[in-house]
C-alpha positions as CSV (number, residue, x, y, z in Angstrom):
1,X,0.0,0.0,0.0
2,X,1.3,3.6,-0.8
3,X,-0.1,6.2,1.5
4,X,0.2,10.0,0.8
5,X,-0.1,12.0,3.3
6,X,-0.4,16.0,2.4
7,X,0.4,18.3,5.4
8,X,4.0,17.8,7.8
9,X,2.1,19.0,11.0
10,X,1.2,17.3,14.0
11,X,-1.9,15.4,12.6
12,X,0.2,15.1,9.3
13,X,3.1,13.0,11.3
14,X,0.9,11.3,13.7
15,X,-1.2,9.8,10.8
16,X,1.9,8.7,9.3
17,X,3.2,7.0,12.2
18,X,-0.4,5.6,13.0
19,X,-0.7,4.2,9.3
20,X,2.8,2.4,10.0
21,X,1.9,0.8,13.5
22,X,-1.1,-0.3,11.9
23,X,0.1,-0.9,8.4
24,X,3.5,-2.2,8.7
25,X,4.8,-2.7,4.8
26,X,2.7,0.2,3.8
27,X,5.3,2.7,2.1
28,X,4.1,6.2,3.4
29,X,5.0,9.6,2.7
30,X,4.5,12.7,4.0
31,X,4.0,15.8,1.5
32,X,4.5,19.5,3.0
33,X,4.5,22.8,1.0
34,X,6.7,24.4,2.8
35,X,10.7,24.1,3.4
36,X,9.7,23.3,7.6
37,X,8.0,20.8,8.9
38,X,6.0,20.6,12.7
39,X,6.5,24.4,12.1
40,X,3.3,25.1,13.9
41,X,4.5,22.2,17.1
42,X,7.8,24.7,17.3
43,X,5.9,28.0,18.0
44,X,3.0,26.8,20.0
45,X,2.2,27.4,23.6
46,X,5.6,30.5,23.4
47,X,7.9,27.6,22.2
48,X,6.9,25.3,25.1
49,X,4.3,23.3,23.0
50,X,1.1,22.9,24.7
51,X,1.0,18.8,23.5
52,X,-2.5,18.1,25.3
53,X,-4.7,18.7,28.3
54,X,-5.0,16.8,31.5
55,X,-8.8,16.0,31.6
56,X,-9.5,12.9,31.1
57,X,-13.0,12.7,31.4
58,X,-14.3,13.1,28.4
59,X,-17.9,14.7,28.6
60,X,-15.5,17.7,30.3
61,X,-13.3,17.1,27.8
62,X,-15.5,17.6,24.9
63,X,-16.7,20.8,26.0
64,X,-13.7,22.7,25.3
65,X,-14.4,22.0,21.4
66,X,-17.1,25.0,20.2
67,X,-17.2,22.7,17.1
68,X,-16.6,18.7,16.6
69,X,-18.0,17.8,19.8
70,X,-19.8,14.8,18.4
71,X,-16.6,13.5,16.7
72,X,-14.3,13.8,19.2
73,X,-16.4,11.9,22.0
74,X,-16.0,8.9,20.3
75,X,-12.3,9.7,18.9
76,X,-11.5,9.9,22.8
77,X,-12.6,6.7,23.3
78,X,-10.5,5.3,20.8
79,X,-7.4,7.4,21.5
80,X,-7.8,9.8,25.1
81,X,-5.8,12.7,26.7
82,X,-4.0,9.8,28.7
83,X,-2.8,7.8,25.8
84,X,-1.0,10.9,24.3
85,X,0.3,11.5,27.5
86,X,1.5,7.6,27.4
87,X,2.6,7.8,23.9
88,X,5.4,10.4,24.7
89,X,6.4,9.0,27.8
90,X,6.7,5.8,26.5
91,X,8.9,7.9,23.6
92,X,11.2,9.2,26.8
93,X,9.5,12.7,26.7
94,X,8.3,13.2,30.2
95,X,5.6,15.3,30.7
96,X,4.4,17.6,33.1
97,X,0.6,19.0,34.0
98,X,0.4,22.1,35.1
99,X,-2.3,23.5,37.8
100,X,-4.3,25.3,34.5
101,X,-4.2,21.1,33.6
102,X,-2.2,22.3,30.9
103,X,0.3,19.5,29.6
104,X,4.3,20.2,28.6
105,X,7.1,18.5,28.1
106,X,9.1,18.6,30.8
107,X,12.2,20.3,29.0
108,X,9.5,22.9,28.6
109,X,11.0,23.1,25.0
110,X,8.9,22.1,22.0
111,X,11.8,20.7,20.7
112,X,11.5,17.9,22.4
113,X,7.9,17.0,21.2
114,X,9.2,17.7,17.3
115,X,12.4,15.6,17.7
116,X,9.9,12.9,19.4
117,X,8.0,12.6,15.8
118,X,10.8,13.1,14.0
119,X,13.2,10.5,15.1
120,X,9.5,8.1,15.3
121,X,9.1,8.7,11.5
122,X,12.6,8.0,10.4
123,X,12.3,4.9,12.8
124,X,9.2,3.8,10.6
125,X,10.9,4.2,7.8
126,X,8.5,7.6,6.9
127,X,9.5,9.7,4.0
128,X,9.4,13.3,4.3
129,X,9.3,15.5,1.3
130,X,9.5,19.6,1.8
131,X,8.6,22.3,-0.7
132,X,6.1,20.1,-2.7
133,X,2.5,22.2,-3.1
134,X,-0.4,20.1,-4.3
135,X,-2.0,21.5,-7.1
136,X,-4.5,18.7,-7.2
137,X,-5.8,15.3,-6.7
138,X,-7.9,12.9,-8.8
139,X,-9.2,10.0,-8.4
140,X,-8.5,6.9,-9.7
141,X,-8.9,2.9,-10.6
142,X,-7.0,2.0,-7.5
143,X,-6.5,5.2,-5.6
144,X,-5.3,8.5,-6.5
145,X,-2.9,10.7,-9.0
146,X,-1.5,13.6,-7.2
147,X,-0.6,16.8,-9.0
148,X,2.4,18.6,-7.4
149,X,3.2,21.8,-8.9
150,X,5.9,22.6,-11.2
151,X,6.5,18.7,-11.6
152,X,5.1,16.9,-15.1
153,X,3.9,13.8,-14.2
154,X,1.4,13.0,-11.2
155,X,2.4,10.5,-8.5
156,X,-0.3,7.5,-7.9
157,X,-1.1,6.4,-4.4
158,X,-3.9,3.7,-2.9
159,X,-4.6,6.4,-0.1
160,X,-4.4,9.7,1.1
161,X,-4.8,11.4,4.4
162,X,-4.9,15.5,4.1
163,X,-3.5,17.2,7.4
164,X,-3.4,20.5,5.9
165,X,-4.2,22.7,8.7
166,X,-6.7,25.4,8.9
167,X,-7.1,27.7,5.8
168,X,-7.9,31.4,6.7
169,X,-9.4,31.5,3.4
170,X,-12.0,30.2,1.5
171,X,-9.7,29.7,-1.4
172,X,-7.6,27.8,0.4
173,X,-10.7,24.6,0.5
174,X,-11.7,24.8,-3.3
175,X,-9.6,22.0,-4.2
176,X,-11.5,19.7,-1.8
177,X,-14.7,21.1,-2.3
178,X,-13.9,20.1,-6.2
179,X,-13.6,16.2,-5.1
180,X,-17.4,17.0,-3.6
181,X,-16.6,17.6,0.0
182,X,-19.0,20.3,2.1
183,X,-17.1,22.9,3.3
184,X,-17.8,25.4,6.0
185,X,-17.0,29.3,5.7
186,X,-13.4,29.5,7.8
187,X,-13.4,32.3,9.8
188,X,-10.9,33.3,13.1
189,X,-11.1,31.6,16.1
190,X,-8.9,32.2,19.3
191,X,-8.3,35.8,19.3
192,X,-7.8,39.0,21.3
193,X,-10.0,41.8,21.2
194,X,-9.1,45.5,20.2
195,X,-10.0,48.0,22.2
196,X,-8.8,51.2,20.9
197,X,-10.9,53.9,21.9
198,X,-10.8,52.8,25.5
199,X,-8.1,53.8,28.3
200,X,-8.2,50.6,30.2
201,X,-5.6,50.0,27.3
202,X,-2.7,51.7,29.9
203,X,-3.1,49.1,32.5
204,X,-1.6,46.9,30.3
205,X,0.1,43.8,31.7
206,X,-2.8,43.4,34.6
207,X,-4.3,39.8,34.9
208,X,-7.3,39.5,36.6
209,X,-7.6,35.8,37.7
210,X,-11.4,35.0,37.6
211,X,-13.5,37.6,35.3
212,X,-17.1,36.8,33.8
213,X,-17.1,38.3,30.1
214,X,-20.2,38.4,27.9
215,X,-21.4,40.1,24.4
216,X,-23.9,42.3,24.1
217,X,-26.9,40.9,22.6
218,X,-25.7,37.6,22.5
219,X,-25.9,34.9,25.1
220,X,-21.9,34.3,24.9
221,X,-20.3,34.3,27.9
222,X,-16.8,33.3,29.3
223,X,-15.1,33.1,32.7
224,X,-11.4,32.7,33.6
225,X,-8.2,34.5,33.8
226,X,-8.2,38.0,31.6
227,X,-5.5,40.0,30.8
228,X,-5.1,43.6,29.9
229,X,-3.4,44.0,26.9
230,X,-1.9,47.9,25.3
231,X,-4.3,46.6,22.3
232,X,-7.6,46.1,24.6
233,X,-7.6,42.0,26.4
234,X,-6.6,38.5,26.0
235,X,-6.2,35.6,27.9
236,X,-8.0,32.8,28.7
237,X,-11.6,33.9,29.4
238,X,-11.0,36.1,26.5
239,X,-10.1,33.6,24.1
240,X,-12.7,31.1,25.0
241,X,-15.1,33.7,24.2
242,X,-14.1,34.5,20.8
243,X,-13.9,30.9,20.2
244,X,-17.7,29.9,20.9
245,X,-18.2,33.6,19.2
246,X,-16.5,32.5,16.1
247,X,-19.4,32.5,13.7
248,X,-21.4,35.4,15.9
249,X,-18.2,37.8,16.3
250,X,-17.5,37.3,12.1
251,X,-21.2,38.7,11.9
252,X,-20.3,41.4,13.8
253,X,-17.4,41.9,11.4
254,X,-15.8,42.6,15.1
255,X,-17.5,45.5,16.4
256,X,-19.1,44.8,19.6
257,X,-20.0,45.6,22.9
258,X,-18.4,43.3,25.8
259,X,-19.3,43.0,29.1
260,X,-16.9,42.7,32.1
261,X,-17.5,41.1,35.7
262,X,-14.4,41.9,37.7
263,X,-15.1,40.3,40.6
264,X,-15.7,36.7,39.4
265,X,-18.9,36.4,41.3
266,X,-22.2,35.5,39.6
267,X,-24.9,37.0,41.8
268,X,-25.0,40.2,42.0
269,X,-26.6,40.3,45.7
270,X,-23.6,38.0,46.8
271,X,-21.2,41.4,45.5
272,X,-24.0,43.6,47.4
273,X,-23.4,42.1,50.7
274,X,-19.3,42.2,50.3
275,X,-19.9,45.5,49.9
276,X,-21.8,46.5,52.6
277,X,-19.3,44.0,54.8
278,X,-16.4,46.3,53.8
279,X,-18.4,49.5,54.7
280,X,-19.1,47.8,58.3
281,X,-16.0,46.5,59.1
282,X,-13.8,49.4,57.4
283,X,-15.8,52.5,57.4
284,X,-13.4,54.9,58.6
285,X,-10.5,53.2,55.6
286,X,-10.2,55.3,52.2
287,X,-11.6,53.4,49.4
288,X,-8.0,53.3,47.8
289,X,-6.5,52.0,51.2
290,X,-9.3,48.8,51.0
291,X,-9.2,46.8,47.8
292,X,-12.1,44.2,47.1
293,X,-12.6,40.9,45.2
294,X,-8.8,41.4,45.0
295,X,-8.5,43.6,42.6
296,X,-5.0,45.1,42.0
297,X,-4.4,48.9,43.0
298,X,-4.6,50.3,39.4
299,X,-7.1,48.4,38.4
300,X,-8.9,49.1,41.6
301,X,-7.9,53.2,41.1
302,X,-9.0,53.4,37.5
303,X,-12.6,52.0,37.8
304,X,-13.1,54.3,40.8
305,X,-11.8,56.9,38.7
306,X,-14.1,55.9,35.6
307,X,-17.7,56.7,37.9
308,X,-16.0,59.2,39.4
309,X,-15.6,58.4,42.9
310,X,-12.6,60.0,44.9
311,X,-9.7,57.9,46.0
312,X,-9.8,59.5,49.0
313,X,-13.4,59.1,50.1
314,X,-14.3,56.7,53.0
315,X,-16.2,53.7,52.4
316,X,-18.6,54.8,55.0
317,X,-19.4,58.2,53.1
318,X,-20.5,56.4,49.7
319,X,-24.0,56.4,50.4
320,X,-27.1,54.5,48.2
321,X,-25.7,55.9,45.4
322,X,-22.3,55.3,45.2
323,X,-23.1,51.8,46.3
324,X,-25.0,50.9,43.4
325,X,-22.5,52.5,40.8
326,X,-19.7,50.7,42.3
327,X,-21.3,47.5,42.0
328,X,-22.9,48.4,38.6
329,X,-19.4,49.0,37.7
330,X,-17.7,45.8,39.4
331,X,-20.4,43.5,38.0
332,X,-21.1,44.9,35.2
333,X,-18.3,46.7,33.0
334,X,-18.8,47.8,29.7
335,X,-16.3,48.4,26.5
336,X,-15.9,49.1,22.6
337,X,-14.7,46.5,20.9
338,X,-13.4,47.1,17.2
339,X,-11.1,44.9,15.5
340,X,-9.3,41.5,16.7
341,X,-5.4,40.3,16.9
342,X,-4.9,36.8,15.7
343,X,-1.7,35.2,17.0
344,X,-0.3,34.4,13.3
345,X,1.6,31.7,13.8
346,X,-0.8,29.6,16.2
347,X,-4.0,30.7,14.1
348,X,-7.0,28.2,15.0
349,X,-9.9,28.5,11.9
350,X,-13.3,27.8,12.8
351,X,-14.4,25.9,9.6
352,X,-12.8,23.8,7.2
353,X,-14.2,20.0,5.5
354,X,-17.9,19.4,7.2
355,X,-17.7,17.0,9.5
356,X,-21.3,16.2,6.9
357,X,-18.5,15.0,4.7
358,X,-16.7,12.3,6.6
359,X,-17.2,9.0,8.8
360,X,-16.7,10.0,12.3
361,X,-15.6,6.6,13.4
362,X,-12.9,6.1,10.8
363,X,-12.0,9.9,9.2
364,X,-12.4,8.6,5.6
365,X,-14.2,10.7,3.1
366,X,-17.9,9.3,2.4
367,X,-17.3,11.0,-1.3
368,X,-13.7,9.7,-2.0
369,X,-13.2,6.1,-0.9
370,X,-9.6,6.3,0.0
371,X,-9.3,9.4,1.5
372,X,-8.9,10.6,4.7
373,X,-8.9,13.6,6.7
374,X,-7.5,14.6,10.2
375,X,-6.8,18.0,12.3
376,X,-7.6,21.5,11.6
377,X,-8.8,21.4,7.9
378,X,-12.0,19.8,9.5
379,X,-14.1,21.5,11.2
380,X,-12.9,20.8,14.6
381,X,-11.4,23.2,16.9
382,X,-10.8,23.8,20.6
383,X,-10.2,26.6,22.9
384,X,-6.7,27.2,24.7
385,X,-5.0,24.6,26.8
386,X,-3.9,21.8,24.5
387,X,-7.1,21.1,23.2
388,X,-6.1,21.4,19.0
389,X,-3.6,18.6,19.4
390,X,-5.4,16.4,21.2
391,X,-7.8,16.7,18.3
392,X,-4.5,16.0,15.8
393,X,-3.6,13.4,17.9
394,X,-7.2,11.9,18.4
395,X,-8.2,12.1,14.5
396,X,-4.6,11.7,13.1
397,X,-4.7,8.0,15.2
398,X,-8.1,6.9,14.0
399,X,-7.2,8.3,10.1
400,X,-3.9,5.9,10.0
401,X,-6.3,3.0,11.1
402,X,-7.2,3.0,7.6
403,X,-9.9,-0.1,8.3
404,X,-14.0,0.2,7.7
């Protein structure tokens, strides 16, 4: 058997290794357009490589994924956060979980995770071939010619699995939409939001460790750590949000109205009575001198200073009314959104092949018998914390299967 497969990325090299294991005397090749491969593994999680999460139970698992959800509980079943974990180990790259339940390598060095599959594929025998676009691919009696550009004749393989990433444009899927795949609109997922008619912008550098964030008119919301960014926020709850906002936030064409919770507390009521705690047990303290929910002095200093309230004031002389600004305020921020900052070299696309298009238990295409698909160029994506390869890992496993 002669297996193709057209991407070097983490699904691209764990689909050749997987075809391999369970193919041994298969000849397999992996086809990249660029000069790099795992270029994407070297760059993720700020060169650390973010290889998977540490949940392993998988109705918690799956609800990190705004899209694939269906796929990926029984891809976890076949191949789980604790068998990548295993997989590496077993490979000599120990791993480490972090309290976020991130999971790194231990060198903290992505390096280690690309030299992993690297020194896996030349062990299998796996060739790699760099600088090789695919202009097209047509089926055949007995699989499939492959059109690589600038090169005459097309090369003939019995399968194919495509582990081309995430295409930011539309253009970028015409080629499988020709073999008669569906494919859904990509758009961004996993960005920051720009903020740049707002002043919050000089706090830059602040985390808050448990905000609530909505969108106006929407029912998104989002919770977690959020930073403040000199382009408007990011972090976790942030990204999350834009990631189940995808589709929504596209719409908007990224002009929106979002909706900050600084204290990290739901109920509103619950926030009344801390207040009126601190004005019992603190009454005579300035409101600079006593800080609540946490909050970090410049934070603290510039939402007093947006409703006008004096640093200096006691908490005893705030009165009905400045009660019920400050905790209209602390529960219920608001800012102008306008615009978004994708990190480049990690982009995450919502969209990609419809998962309409495939056989969730075994990858393969339901219009081209012979081909399969795994990673981003399906429709699958997470949010932050390891969650897209897990997904590489999950469907680039069950693609190299290669069995009905």
């Amino acid at each position: 058997m002669n297996v193709a497969i057209i991407g070097g990325g983490a699904a691209g090299f764990f689909s050749a290794i997987s075809v391999k294991t369970n193919h041994p005397d298969a000849k397999v090749v992996i086809i990249e357009k660029t000069k790099r491969v795992l270029s994407k593994v070297k760059v993720s999680g700020g060169g650390r490589c973010n290889v998977t999460n540490g949940c392993t139970y998988i109705p918690e698992l799956i609800t990190a994924y705004p899209r694939g959800q269906k796929v990926l509980k029984g891809g976890f079943r076949i191949f789980s956060t604790q068998d990548t974990m295993q997989w590496f180990e077993s490979r000599n790259v120990p791993l480490v979980i972090q309290e976020d339940q991130c999971v790194f390598p231990k060198s903290q060095d992505s390096q280690s995770i690309m030299d992993c599959l690297l020194n896996e594929a030349k062990k299998l025998n796996i060739a790699i071939q760099t600088g090789k676009s695919v202009e097209k691919i047509t089926p055949v009696e007995h699989g499939f010619d492959i059109q690589i550009a600038r090169q005459h004749a097309a090369e003939h393989y019995q399968k194919i699995i495509i582990t081309t990433g995430g295409s930011p444009k539309r253009k970028g899927l015409n080629w499988l939409e020709e073999l008669g795949h569906k494919i859904e609109h990509p758009v961004p997922s996993l960005f920051t939001f720009n903020m740049p008619m707002e002043q919050i912008t000089k706090l830059m550098g602040i985390v808050v460790e448990n905000a609530l964030v909505t969108i106006e008119g929407t029912k998104l919301n989002s919770d977690g750590p959020l930073l403040i960014t000199h382009w408007g926020m990011s972090g976790p709850a942030i990204l999350k949000l834009s990631a189940f906002g995808a589709r929504i936030l596209s719409e908007k064409q990224y002009t929106f109205k979002t909706h900050v919770n600084w204290t990290g507390v739901k109920d509103t009521e619950e926030v009344r009575s801390e207040i009126k705690h601190i004005i019992e047990t603190h009454a005579q303290k300035k409101l600079s001198n006593h800080k609540p929910f946490g909050l970090q002095t410049r934070l603290w200093e510039f939402l007093l200073h947006k409703i006008e309230l004096p640093t200096d004031k006691k908490w005893s002389e705030l009165g009905k009314k400045g009660i019920n600004k400050l905790i209209e305020l602390l529960t219920n921020d608001v800012y102008e959104v306008s615009g978004k900052t994708t990190f480049k070299e990690e982009f995450v696309t919502c969209g990609g092949v419809s998962l309409k298009s495939i056989n969730h238990k075994t990858m393969e295409s339901k219009v081209c018998k012979g081909l399969y698909f795994a990673g981003e160029v399906l429709d699958i994506d997470g949010i932050t914390g390891g969650y897209n390869f897990q997904a590489a890992w999950t469907t680039g496993f069950i693609a190299g299967k290669m069995n009905a």
